[in-house]
DRENLO-859761 format. One record per residue (C-alpha): residue number from 0; chain; z, x, y. Coordinates in pm, 1 decimal, padded with zeros to 6 digits. Each point is the difference from the previous one (the first is absolute). Last residue first. Layout:
BEGIN
<nr: NUM; kette: A; pz: Z; px: X; py: Y>
...
# end
This chain:
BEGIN
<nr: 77; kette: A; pz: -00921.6; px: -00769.5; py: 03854.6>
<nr: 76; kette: A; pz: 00371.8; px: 00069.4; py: 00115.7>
<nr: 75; kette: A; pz: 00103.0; px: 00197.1; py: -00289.2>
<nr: 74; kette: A; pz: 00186.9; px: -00268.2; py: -00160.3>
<nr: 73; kette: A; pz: -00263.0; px: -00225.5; py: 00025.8>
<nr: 72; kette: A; pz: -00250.0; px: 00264.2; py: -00202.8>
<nr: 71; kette: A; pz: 00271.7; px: 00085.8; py: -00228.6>
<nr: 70; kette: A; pz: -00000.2; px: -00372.7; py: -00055.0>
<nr: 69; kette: A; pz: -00348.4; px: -00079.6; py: -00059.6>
<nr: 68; kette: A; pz: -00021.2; px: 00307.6; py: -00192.9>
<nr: 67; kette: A; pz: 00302.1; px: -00116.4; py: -00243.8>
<nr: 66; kette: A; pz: -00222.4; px: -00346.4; py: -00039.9>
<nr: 65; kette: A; pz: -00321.3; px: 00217.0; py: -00053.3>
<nr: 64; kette: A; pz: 00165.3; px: 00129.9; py: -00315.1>
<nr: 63; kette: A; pz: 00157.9; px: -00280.5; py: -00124.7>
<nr: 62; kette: A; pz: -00331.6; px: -00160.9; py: -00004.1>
<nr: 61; kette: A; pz: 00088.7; px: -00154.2; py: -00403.8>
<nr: 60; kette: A; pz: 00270.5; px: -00220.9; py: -00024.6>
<nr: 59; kette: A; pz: 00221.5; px: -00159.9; py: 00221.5>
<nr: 58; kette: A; pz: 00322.3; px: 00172.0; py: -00138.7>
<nr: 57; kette: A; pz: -00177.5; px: 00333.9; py: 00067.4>
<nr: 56; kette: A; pz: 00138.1; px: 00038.2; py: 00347.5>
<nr: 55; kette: A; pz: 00352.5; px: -00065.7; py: -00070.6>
<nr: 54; kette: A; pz: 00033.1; px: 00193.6; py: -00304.5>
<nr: 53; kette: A; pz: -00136.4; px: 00322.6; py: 00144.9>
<nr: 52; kette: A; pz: 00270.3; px: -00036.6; py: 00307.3>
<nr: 51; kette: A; pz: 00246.8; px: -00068.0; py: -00309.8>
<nr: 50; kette: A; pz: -00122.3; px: 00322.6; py: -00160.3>
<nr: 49; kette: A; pz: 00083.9; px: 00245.3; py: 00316.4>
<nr: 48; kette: A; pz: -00282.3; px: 00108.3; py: 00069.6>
<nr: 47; kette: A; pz: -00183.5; px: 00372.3; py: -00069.0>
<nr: 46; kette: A; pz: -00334.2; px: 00032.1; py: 00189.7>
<nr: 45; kette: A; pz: -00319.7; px: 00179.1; py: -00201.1>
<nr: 44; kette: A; pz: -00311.1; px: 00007.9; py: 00224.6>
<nr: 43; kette: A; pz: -00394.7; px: -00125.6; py: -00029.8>
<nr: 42; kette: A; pz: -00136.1; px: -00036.8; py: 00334.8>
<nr: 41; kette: A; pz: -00149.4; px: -00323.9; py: 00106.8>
<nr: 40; kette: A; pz: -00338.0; px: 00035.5; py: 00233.8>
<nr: 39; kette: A; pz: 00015.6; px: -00294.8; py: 00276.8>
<nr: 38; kette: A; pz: -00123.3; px: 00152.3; py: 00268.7>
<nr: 37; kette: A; pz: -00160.4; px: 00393.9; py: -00105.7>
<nr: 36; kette: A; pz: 00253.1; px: 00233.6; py: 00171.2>
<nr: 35; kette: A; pz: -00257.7; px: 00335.4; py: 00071.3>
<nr: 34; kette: A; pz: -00012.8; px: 00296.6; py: -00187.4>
<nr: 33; kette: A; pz: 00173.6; px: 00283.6; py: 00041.1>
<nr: 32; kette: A; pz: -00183.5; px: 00279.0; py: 00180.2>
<nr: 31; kette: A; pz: -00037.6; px: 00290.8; py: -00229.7>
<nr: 30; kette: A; pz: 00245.4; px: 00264.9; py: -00019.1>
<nr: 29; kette: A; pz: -00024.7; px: 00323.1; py: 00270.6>
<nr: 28; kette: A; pz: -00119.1; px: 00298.9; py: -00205.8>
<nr: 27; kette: A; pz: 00302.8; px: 00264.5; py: 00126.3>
<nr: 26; kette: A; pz: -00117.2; px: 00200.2; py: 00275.5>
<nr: 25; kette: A; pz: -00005.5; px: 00410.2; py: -00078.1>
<nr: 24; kette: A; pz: 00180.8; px: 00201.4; py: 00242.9>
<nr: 23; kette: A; pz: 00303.7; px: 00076.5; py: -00195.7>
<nr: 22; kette: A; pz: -00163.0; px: 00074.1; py: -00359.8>
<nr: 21; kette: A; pz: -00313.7; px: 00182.4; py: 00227.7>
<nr: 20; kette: A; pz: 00257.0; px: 00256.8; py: 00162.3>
<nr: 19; kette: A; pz: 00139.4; px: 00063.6; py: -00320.4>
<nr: 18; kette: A; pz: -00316.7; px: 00013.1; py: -00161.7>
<nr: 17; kette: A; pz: -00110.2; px: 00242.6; py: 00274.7>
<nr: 16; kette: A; pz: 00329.3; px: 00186.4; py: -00041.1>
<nr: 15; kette: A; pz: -00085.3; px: 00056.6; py: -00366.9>
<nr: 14; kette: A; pz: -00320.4; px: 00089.9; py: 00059.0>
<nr: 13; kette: A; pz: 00099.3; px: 00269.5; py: 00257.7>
<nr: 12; kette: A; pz: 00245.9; px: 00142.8; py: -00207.8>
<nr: 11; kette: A; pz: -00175.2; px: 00074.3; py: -00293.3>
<nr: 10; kette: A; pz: 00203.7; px: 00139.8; py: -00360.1>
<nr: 9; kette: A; pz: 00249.4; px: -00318.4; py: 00120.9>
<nr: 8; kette: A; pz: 00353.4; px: 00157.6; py: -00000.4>
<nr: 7; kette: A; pz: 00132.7; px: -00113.8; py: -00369.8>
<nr: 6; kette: A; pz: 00284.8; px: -00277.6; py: -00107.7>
<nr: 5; kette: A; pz: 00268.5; px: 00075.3; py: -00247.9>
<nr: 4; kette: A; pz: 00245.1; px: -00061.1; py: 00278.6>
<nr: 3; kette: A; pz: -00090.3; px: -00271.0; py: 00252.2>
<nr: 2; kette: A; pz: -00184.9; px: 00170.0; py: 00276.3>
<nr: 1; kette: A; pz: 00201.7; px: 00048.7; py: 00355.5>
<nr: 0; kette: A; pz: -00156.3; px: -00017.8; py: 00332.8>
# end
């Protein structure tokens, strides 16, 4: 096995193969379990529409927002 040049033999061989051997034999920390969906919890997100699409649902004022999730939602089958 080749070093990169500039770089030094380890000074102790045996603790540099045990950290080699831990490095590869170590588990990784597993991430936390994600949480559960909560019914009815809205998720703030940025969505680019075409203006006109915009237009049409904020014509009738203010709910626009819940009137694009009503459709989203029929659109996905919901």
């Amino acid at each position: 096995m080749s070093r990169p040049p500039g770089v030094r033999r380890p000074s102790d061989p045996l603790k540099a193969a045990e950290a080699a051997f831990k490095k590869v034999t170590t588990k990784p920390a597993e991430a936390p379990p994600k949480a559960p969906a909560i019914p009815g919890v809205k998720e703030i997100v940025t969505l680019r529409i075409d203006q006109d699409v915009l237009e049409y649902f904020q014509q009738d004022g203010p709910g626009w927002q819940d009137r694009i999730n009503a459709a989203l939602r029929k659109a996905a089958g919901k």
